[in-house]
N, C-alpha and C positions, 0 to 999 in steps of 0.2 A: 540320295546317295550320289558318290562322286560317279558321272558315266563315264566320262573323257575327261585329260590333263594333256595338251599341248604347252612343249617346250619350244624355247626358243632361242639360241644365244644364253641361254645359261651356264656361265663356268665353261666345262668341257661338253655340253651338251648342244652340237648346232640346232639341232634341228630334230623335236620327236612328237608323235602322237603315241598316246596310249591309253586303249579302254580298258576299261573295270569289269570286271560281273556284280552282282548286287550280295553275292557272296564270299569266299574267302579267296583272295587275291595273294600274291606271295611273290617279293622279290627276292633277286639269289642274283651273285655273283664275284669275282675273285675280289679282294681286299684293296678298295681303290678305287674300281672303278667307277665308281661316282654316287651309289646308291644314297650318300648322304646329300646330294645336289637335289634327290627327288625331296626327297623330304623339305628340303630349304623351298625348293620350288613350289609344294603345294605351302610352306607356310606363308610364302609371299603372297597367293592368292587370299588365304584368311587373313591378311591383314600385320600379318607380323614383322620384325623389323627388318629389315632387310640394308644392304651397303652395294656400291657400286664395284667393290671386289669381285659380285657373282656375273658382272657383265662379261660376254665373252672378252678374251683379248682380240682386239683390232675391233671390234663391234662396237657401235651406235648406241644399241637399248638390247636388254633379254626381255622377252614377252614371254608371260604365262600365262595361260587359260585354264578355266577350269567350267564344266559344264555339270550342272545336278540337275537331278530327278527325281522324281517322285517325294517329295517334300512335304511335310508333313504339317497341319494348321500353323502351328507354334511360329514359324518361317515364315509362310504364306501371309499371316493377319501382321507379322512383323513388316514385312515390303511394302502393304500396304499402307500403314500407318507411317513409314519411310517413303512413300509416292513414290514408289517402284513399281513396272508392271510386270507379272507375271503369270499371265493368263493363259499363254499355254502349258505352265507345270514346267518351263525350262529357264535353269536361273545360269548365266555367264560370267562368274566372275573374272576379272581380267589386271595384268599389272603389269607396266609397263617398268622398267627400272634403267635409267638412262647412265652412261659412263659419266657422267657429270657430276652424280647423284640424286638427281629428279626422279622422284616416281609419279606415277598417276594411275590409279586406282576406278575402274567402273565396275560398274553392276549393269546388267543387261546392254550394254552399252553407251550407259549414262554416267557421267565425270564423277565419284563422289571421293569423299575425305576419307584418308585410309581407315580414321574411327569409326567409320559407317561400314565400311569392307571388315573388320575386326567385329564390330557385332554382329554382322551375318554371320561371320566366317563359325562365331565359338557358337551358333544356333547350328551348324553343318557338320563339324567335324570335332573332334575329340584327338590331340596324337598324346601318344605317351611315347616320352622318349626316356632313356636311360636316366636324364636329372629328372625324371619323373618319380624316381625311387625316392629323391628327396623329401619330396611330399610325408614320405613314412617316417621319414628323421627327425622329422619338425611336428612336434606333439601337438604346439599349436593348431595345425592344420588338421588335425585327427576327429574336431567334431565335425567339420565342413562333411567329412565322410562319412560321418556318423548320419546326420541331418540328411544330406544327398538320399542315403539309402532307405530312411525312416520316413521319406518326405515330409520333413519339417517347415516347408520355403512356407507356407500359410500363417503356421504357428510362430516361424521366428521374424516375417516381416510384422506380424499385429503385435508381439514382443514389443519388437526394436521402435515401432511409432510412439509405444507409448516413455517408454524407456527414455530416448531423445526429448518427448516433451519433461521428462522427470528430471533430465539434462537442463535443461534450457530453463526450467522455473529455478533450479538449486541454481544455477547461475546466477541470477538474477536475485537471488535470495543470499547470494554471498558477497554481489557486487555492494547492495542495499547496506550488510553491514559492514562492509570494508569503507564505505564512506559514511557511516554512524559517528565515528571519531571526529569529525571534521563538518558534518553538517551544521551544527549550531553557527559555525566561522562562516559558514557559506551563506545562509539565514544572513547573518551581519551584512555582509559585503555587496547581496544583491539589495537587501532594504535600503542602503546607503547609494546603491544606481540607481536604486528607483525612484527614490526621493531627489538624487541632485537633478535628475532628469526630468520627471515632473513640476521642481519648481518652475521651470522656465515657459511650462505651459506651450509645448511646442506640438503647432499640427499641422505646419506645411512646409515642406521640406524644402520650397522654393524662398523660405523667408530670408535664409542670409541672403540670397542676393536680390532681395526686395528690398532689404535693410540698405545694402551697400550702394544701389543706384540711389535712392531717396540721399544718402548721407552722400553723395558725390554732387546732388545737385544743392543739400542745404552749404556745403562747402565754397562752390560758385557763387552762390546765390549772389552778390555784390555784380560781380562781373558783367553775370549772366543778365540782372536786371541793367544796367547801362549799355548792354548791348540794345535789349529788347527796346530800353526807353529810346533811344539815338536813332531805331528803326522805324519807330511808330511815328516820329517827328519828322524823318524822311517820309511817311508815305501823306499823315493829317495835316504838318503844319504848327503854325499857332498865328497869336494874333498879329506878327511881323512879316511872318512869311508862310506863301502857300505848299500846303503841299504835292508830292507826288500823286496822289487821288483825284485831288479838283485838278491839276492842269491836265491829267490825263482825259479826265470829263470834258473840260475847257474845249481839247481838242477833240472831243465826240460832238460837240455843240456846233465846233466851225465847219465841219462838212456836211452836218446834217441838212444843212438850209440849201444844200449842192446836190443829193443823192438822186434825186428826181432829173435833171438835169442831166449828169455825168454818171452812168452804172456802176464804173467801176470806183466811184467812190462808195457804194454800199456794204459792198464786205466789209473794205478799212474802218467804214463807220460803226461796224457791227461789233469787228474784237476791239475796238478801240474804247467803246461801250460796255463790252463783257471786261475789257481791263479794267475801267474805271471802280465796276462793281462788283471786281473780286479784291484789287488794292484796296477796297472799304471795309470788306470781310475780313481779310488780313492783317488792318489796321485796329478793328475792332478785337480780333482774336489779341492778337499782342498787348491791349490793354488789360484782357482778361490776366493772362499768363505774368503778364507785370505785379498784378493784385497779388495773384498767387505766392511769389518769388518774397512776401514780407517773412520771414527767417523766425519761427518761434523760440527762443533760446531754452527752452524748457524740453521744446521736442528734440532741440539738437543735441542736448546734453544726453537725454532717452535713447535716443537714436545709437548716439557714439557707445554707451555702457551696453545696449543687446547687442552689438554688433561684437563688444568683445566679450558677451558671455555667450555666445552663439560660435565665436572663433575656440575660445577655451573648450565650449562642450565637445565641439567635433575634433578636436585635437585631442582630446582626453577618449573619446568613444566610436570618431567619425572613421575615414576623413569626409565624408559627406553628410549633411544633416539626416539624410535618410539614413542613412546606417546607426547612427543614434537614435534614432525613433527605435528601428527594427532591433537595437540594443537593449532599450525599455519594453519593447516586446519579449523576447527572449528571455531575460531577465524575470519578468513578471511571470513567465509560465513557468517556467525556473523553480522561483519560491513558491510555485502553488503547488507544482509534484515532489519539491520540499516537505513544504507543511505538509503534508498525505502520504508521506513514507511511511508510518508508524503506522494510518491504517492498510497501505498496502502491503504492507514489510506481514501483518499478521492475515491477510488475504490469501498473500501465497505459500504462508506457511500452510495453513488450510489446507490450500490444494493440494503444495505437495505431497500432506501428509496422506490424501485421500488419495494422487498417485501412486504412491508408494507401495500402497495395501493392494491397487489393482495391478500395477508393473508386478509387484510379486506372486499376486496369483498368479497372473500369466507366467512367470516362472518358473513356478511349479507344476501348472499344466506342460511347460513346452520338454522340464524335468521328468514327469512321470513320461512324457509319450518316447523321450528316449530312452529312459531307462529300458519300455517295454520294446523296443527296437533294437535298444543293444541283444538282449537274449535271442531275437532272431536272425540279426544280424551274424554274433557267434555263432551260432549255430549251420547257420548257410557258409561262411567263409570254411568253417573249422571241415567241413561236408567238401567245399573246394578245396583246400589245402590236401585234405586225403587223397582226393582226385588226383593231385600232382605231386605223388610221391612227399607229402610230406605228413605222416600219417601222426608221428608224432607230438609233431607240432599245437600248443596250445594256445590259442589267441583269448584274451581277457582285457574287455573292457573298462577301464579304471574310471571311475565315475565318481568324483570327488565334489561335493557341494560348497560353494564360495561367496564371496559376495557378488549382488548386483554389477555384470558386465552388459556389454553388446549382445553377448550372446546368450545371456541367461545368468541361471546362476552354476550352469555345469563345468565343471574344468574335466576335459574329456583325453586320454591317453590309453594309445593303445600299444599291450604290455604281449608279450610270448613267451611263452616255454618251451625251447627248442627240445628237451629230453624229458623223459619222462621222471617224477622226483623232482623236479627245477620248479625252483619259484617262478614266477613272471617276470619279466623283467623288462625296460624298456626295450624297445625293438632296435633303437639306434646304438644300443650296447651290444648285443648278439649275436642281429641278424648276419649272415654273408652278403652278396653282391647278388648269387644265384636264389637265395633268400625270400632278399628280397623282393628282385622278379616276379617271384612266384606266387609272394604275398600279393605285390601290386595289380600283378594276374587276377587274383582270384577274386580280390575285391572289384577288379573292374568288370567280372563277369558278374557279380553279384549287383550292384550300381547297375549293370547294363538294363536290367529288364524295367530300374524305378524312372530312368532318365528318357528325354525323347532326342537325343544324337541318333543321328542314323548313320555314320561312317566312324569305325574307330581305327586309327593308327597306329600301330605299333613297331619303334622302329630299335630293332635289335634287343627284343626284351628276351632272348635267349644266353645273354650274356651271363659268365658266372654257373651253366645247368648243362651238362650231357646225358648220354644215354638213357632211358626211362624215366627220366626227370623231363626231358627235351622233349621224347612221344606223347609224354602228358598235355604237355603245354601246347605243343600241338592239336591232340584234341580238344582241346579246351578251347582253344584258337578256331577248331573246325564248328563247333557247340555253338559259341559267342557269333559266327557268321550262319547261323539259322533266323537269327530276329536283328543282326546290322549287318553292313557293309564292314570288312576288315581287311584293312591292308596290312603288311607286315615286310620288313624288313629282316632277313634270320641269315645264318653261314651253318645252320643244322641244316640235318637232311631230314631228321624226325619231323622234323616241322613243314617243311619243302613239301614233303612227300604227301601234307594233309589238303591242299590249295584244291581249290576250284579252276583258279587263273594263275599258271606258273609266268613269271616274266621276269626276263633274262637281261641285267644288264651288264652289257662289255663295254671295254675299252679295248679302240682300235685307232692304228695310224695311218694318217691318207694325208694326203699329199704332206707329209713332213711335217702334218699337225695331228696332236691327238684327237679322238672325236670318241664322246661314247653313245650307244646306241641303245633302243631298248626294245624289246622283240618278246614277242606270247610265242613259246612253244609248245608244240605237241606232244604225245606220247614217246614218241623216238628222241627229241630233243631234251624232255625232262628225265627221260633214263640215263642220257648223255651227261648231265647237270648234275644229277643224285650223286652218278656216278664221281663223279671229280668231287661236288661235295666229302663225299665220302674216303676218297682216296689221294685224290690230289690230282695232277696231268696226268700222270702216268697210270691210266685206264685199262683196269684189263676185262677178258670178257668176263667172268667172273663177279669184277665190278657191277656189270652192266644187268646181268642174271639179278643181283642182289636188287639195285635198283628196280628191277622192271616187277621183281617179287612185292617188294616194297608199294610201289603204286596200285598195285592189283590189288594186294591186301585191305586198302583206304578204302577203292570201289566198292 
């Protein structure tokens, strides 16, 4: 339950704490003063959207807190699987909301994303605000409530898995014949890549530029060999003249007969020596590489045509030969889940035909368990609507079977007969404002005992309902806060007068700003409250008598 909600810089609110009791809580006060800022302010701590409008003026940030207890698995196993700790039973939600527009969002005082503060938030707190009536207007919405009440969440999540997969094979079973038309064309075009691809018998992706250095050097080749030849005769010689090798030797020869003699002619004599017998090596290589450099014309010709059927492929498929290769890959797996459509295409007809007959079971079971829900369902609301003055009122179930949806095969609307002799008829045609209310009341007390919310909110659901309509809903209000936590927002007294926790907020001015404030009062101050409630400023003792009759009566 909510225990505590500190305010701070909210709107017109500098500065509040304010505790709860674990039962029925009750705000009141004149038209303005800011009751709808609590309400903004506990929705900023669940996660809801919130704008930097509700910063005070002149203020930095509004901070709001909110401290719970007594929480129940559902919460607890949730934080932990969220790596939140919660060990001693005390959860903090917090939200900071900057003039800027920046929020920032923790949980126990840990940074998290406001989508993490919004899934605690709706595992905490339940409000019904006035567009909460809406809900009744929108048929659509009416089996959620239906389900809610009949605990359907087991039956309609094993539904909806199998449902989705009933989805996802038909899918796939229409895409199948949506390219039936055009397969045979596809067949042609990948046999035809895979064939021009294959001819060329390619399996190393580095061959074009294997190709291109080889045909660079058969291209030289001329040049290259009269270089190589003009070098090998600088270093060997011939039989006119020596070459660069033997006079290098020559000169290993002349100082050798010295080295013993003079030391430091020993090194010189050494590389002069290692020169002589690496210029031999080098002269010998170059003969090699000369051999080499005879020009095949057969291989040149070979060479020049892969090199341009190698340019064409990857221009056509590339621009890398690897990507050609992975072309032919692609391709090839292509036309194999081609060819195999006919047997898959009748596979998952198969299947879906055997999903089909099990999704529809299960549609019938998730059918029968509400039908037998709707009759107690009727039957507990129609028991609370008599509770709240609305004796004639008939609610009826419209439970129409359709095809396979998400949600079954129910199409679910809920119809009323406001008089007696009235057909049913939809609620959003009929009902009034105060009506409404009273419907949405009644259902939310009945929803209350199937759901595990431990705090509900209710903010001005007396709108539209006076006198004995108002004391109802009031009880109903006192009822509904034996198994939750209930706050309430009301400008009744009928209702005021049912609280556990009366708390009073005003609007007051201090220093030439306004500031509103929010205060628990006692038995003298909620006589004082009922009072005005009920009559307005001008309180007379009489007023006050009635009041004070009023609160004793509830005890």
């Amino acid at each position: 339950m909510l225990k505590e909600l500190y305010i701070e810089n909210l709107a017109v609110i500098e500065k509040a704490s304010i505790e709860f009791t674990g039962s029925f809580n009750v705000f009141t006060g004149e038209t303005g003063a800011g009751k709808s800022i609590l309400i903004n302010g506990i929705n900023a701590i669940l996660g809801q959207r919130v704008t930097k409008d509700i910063v005070r003026s002149g203020s930095d940030k509004a901070v709001i807190s909110g401290l719970f207890t007594d929480m129940g698995s559902h919460v607890t196993d949730r934080l932990t699987e969220l790596g939140i700790d919660c060990e001693e039973g005390q959860l903090f939600l917090t939200r900071e909301i900057r003039s800027d527009g920046g929020s920032i969002a923790r949980v126990n005082q840990r940074a998290v994303n406001v989508s993490v503060l919004r899934e605690i938030g709706e595992l905490l707190v339940n409000i019904h605000g006035q567009h909460d009536n809406q809900i009744l207007m929108a048929p659509e919405r009416h089996i959620d409530i239906l389900d809610g009440f009949a605990e359907s969440e087991q039956l309609v999540e094993d539904y909806r898995r199998s449902f989705r997969e009933l989805q996802s094979i038909a899918k796939k079973i229409n895409k199948l014949r949506a390219e039936a038309g055009r397969k045979q064309e596809r067949i042609e075009e990948l046999e035809e890549i895979i064939e021009e691809i294959t001819l060329l018998g390619i399996t190393d992706p580095d061959e074009e530029k294997e190709i291109a250095a080889e045909l660079d050097i058969s291209k030289n080749a001329v040049a290259i060999s009269e270089a190589v030849y003009a070098a090998n005769m600088i270093l060997s010689g011939d039989d006119d003249t020596r070459g660069a090798a033997e006079l290098v030797s020559e000169c290993s020869d002349k100082l050798d007969a010295y080295t013993d003699i003079m030391g430091e002619l020993t090194p010189l004599y050494e590389r002069l020596n290692s020169a002589a017998i690496e210029l031999e090596d080098i002269a010998g290589e170059l003969s090699s590489v000369l051999d080499s450099l005879e020009v095949d014309p057969k291989r040149f010709d070979w060479l020049n045509q892969r090199s341009e059927d190698l340019r064409r492929i990857c221009k056509k498929y590339g621009p890398e030969l690897s990507d050609v290769m992975k072309t032919l890959e692609s391709s090839q797996q292509e036309l194999e889940e081609l060819s195999g459509s006919e047997q898959n295409m009748q596979s998952l007809i198969e299947e879906k035909n055997k999903l089909l007959t099990e999704v529809s079971k299960k549609a019938k079971a998730l059918s029968d368990h509400r039908k037998a829900a709707a009759e107690r369902f009727v039957k507990q609301v129609t028991e609370e609507l008599e509770f709240l003055n609305m004796p004639k009122v008939r609610l009826v179930v419209d439970r129409q079977e359709g095809k396979l949806t998400v949600n079954g095969m129910d199409n679910i609307e809920f119809l009323i007969s406001a008089n007696v002799g009235e057909e049913p008829k939809p609620i959003a045609k009929i009902a009034s404002g105060g009506e409404l209310s009273r419907i949405m009341l009644a259902l939310k007390n009945v929803i209350a005992e199937k759901d595990s919310i431990e705090t509900l909110i209710f903010d001005e659901i007396d709108t539209g309902v006076s006198g004995r309509a108002a004391q109802k809903i009031g009880l109903k209000l006192r009822q509904i806060s034996r198994i939750r936590q209930v706050l309430c927002v009301t400008h009744l007294a009928q209702i005021a007068v049912m609280a556990d926790n009366h708390l009073l907020i005003e609007k007051n001015i201090v220093d030439e700003r306004t500031v509103t404030s929010v205060r628990p009062l006692d038995h003298e101050g909620r006589k004082q409250e009922i009072a005005r409630i009920m009559g307005g400023d001008n309180i007379t003792p009489l007023m006050l008598e009635n009041a004070d009759e009023l609160l004793k009566s509830v005890k």
